[in-house]
C-alpha positions as a Markdown table, in Angstrom:
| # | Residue | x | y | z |
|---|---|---|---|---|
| 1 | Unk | 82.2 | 122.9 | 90.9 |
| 2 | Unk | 84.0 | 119.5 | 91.0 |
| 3 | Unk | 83.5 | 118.9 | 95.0 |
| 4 | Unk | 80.5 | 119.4 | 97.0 |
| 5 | Unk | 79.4 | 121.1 | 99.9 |
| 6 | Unk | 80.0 | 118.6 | 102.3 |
| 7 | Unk | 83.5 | 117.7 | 101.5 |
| 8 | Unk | 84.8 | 121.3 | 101.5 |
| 9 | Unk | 83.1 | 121.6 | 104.8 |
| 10 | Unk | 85.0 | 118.7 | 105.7 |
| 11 | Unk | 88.1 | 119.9 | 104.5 |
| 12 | Unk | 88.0 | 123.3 | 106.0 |
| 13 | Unk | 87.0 | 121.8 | 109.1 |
| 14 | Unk | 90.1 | 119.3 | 108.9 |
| 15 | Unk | 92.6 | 122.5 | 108.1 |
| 16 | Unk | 91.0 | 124.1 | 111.1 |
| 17 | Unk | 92.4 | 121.5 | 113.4 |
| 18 | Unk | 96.3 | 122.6 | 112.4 |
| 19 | Unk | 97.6 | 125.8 | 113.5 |
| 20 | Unk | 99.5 | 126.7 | 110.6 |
| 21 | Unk | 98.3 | 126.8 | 107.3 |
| 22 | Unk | 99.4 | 124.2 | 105.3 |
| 23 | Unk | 99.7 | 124.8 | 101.2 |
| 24 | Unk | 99.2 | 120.9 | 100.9 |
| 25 | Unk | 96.1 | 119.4 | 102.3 |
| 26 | Unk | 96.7 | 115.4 | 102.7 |
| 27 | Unk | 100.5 | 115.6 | 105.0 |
| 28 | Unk | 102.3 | 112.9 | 106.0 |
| 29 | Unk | 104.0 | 112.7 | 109.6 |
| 30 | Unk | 106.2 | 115.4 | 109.1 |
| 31 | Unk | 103.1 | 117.3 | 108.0 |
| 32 | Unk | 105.0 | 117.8 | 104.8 |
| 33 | Unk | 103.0 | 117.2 | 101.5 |
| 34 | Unk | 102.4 | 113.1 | 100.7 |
| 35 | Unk | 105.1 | 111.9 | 98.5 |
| 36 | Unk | 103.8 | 109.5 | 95.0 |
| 37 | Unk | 104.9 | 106.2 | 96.5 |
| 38 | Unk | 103.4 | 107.3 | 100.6 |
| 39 | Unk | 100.1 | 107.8 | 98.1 |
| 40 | Unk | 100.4 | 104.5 | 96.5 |
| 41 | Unk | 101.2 | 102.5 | 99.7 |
| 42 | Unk | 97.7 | 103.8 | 101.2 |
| 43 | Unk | 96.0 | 103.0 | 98.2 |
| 44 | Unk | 97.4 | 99.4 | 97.8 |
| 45 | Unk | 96.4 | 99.1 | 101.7 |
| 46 | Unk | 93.0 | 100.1 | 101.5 |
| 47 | Unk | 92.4 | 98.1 | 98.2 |
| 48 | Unk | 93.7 | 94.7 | 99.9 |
| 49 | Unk | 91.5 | 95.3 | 103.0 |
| 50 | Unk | 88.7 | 96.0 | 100.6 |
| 51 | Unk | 89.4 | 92.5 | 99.4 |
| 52 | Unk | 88.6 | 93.9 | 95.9 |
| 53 | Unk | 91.4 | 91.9 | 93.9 |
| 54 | Unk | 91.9 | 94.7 | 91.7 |
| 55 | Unk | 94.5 | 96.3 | 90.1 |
| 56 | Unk | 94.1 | 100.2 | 91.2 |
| 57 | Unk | 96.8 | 102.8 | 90.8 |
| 58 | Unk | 96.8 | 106.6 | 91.6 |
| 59 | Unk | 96.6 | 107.1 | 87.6 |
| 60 | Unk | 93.4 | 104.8 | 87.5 |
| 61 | Unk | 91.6 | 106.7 | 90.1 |
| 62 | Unk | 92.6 | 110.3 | 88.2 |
| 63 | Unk | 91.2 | 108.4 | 85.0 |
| 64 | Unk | 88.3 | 107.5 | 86.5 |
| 65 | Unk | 87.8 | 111.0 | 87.8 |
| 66 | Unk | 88.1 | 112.5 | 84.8 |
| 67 | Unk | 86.0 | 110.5 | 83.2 |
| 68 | Unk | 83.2 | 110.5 | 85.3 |
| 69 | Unk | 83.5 | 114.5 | 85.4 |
| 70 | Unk | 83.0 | 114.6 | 81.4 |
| 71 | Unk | 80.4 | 111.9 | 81.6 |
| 72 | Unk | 78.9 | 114.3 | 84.0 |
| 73 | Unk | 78.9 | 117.3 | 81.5 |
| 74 | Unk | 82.1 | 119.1 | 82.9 |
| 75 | Unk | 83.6 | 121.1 | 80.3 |
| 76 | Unk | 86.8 | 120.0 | 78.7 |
| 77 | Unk | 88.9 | 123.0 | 79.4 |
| 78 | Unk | 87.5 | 123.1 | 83.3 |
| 79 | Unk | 89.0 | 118.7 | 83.3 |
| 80 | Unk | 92.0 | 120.1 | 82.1 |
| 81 | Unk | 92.4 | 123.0 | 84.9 |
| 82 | Unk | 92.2 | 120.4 | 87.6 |
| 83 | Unk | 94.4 | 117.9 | 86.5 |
| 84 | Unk | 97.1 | 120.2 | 85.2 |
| 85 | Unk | 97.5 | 119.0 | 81.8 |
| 86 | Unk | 99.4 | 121.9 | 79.6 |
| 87 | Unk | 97.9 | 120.8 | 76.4 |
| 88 | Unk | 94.5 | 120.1 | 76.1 |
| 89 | Unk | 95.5 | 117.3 | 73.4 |
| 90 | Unk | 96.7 | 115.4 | 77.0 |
| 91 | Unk | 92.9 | 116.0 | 78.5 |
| 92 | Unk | 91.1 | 114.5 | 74.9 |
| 93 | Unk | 92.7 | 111.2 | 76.2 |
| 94 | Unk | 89.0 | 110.9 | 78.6 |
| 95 | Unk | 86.8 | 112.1 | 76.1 |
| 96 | Unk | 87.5 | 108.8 | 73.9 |
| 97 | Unk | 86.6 | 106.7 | 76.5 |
| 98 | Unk | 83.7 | 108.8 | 77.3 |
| 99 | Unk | 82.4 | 108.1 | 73.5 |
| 100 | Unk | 83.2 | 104.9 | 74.1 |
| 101 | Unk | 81.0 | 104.7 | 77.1 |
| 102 | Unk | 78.3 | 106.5 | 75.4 |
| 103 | Unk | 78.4 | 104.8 | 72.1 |
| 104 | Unk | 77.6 | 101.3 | 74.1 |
| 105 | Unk | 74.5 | 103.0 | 76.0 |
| 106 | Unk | 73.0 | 104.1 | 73.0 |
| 107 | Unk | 73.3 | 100.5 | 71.2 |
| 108 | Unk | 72.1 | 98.5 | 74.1 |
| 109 | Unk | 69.3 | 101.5 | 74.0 |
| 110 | Unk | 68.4 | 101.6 | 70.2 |
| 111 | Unk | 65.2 | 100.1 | 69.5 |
| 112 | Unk | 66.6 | 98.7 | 66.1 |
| 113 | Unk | 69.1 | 96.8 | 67.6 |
């Protein structure tokens, strides 16, 4: 399972506060699902008071995710469930940065370096 314990408690617990069910779980205002750019304005807005100086987008934090899922043994097919991706050929994107990733380890680890 890609989320733990604590933050489905949390998320049930946060659901539990409205009195209708909601088929979206982060609403805006209107408690209507968050639109793409009402997602990107938080982001930029919590990465500037970070002060990080980075460039982060919605797509870099799904990358990441993904990533850091296969790094973390998930299964290809399970990756692709959760992001949506019709063709599994659109998922295989991750696992070359993933090799990537592993093929620097392994160098920096060989002992005939």
């Amino acid at each position: 399972m890609p989320v733990g314990r604590r933050a489905l408690d949390a998320v049930q617990t946060y659901r539990a506060d409205f009195k209708e069910n909601f088929p979206a779980v982060f609403l805006n205002k209107d408690f209507r699902r968050l639109g793409r750019r009402s997602i990107r304005r938080i982001l930029d807005k919590v990465v500037m008071e970070c002060g990080l100086g980075l460039k982060i987008s919605p797509h870099t934090l799904r990358h990441t995710f993904a990533t850091h899922m296969l790094d973390s043994g998930a299964d290809l097919r399970g990756i692709q469930e959760i992001l949506g991706h019709v063709s599994l050929s659109t998922t295989q994107v991750y696992t070359h940065v993933s090799m990537d990733h592993l093929m620097a380890v392994y160098d920096k680890a060989h002992p005939r370096r």
